[in-house]
C-alpha positions as CSV (number, residue, x, y, z in Angstrom):
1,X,7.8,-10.6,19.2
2,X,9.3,-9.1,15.6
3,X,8.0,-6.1,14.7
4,X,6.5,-7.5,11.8
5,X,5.3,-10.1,13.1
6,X,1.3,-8.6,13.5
7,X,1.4,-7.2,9.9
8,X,2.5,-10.5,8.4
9,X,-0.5,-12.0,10.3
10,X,-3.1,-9.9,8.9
11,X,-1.8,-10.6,5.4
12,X,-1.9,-14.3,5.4
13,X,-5.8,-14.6,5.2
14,X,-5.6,-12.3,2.0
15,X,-2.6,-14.2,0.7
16,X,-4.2,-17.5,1.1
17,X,-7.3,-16.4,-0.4
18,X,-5.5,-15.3,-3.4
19,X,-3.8,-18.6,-3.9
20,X,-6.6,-20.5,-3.4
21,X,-8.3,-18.5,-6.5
22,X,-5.1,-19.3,-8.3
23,X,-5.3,-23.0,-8.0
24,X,-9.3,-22.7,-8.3
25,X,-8.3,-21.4,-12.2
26,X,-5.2,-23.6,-12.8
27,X,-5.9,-26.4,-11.0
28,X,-3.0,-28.9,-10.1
29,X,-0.3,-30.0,-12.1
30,X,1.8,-27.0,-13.8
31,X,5.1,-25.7,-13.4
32,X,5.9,-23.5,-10.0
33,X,7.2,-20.5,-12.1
34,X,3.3,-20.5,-14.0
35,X,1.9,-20.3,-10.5
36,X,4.2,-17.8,-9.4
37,X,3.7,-15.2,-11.9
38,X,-0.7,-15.7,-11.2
39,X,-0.2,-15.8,-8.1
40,X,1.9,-12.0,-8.3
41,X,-1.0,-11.2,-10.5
42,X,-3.7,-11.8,-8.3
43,X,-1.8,-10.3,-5.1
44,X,-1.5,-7.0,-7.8
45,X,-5.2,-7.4,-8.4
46,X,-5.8,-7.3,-4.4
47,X,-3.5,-4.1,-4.4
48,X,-0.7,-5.9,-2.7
49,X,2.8,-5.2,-3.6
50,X,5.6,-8.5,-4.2
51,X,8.9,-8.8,-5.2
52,X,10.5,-11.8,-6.6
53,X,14.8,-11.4,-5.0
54,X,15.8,-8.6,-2.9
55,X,19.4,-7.5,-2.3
56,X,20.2,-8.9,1.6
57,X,23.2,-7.8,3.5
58,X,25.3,-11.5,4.7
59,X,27.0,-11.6,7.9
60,X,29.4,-14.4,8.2
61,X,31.9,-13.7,10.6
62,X,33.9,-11.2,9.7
63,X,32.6,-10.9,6.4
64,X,29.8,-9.0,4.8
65,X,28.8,-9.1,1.4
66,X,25.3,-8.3,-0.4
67,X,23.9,-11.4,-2.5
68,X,20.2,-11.3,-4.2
69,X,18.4,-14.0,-3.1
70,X,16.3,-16.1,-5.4
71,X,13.1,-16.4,-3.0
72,X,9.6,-16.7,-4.7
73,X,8.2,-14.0,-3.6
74,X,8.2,-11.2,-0.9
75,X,4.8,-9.2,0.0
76,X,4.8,-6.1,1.3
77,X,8.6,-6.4,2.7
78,X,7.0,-8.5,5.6
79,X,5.8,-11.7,4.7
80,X,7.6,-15.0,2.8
81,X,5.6,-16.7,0.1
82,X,7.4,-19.8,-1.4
83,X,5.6,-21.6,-4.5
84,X,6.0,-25.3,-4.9
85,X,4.5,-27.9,-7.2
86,X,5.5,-31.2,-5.9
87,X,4.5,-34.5,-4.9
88,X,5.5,-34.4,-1.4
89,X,7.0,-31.2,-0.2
90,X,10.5,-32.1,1.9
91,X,12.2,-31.2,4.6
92,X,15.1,-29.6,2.5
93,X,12.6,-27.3,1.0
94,X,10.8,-25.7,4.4
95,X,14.7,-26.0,5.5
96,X,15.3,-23.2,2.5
97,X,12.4,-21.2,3.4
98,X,13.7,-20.7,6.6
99,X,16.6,-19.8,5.9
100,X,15.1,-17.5,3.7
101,X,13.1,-16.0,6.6
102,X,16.1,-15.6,8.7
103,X,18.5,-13.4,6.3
104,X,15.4,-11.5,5.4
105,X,14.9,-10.6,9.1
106,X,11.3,-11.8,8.7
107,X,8.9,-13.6,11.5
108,X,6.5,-15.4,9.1
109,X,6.2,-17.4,5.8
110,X,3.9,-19.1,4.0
111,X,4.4,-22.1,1.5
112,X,1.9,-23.4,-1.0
113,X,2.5,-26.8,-2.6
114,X,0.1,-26.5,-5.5
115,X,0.8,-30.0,-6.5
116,X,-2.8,-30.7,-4.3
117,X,-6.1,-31.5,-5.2
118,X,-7.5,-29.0,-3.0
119,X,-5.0,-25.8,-1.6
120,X,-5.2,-25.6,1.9
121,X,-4.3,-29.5,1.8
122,X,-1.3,-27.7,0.7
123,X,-0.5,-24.4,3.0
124,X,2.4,-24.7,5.3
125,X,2.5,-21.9,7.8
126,X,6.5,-21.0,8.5
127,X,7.5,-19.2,11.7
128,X,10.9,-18.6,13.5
């Protein structure tokens, strides 16, 4: 099992909660980025730290170079949080997440599709 792996855990039921009182405020229907930044609120109000992009070291081969990567947001170095606010969330975009997950050496991810009448209609746990 990943060493993060039990940590991650523990912080999805605080992490859900704080994205369901997100879309309890907002409601459906808004841009991801507006979610995003109340969602990094309310994980700041719950004493939770996030990042938005991280510097990540690329293997390819013999190559290795360091590239920010544009993920939504990252809390407490151990656990993936992408925002959406679609109609249908697709496989291209879980594909992304875990891609995210991998070159973040991370076992667990969460996505949230806000674009729902009701949240946890739109929770997508992500593990590899």
């Amino acid at each position: 099992m990943h060493p993060l792996y039990s940590r991650a855990d523990l912080l999805t039921q605080i992490v859900i909660g704080a994205a369901i009182e997100v879309h309890r405020i907002l409601g459906p229907g808004l841009l991801e980025s507006i979610y995003e930044r109340c969602l990094i609120h309310e994980l700041k109000l719950r004493g939770l730290n996030s990042v938005k992009q991280k510097a990540v070291l690329i293997r390819y081969k013999d190559v290795i170079f360091e590239e920010n990567l544009r993920f939504d947001i990252l809390v407490e170095d151990c656990l993936l949080i992408e925002v959406k606010a679609v109609e249908h969330v697709l496989p291209v975009h879980i594909a992304a997440a875990i891609s995210y997950l991998k070159l973040l050496d991370l076992p667990l991810g969460l996505m949230f599709n806000f674009h729902v009448p009701k949240l946890t209609e739109g929770v997508k746990r992500l593990i590899i």
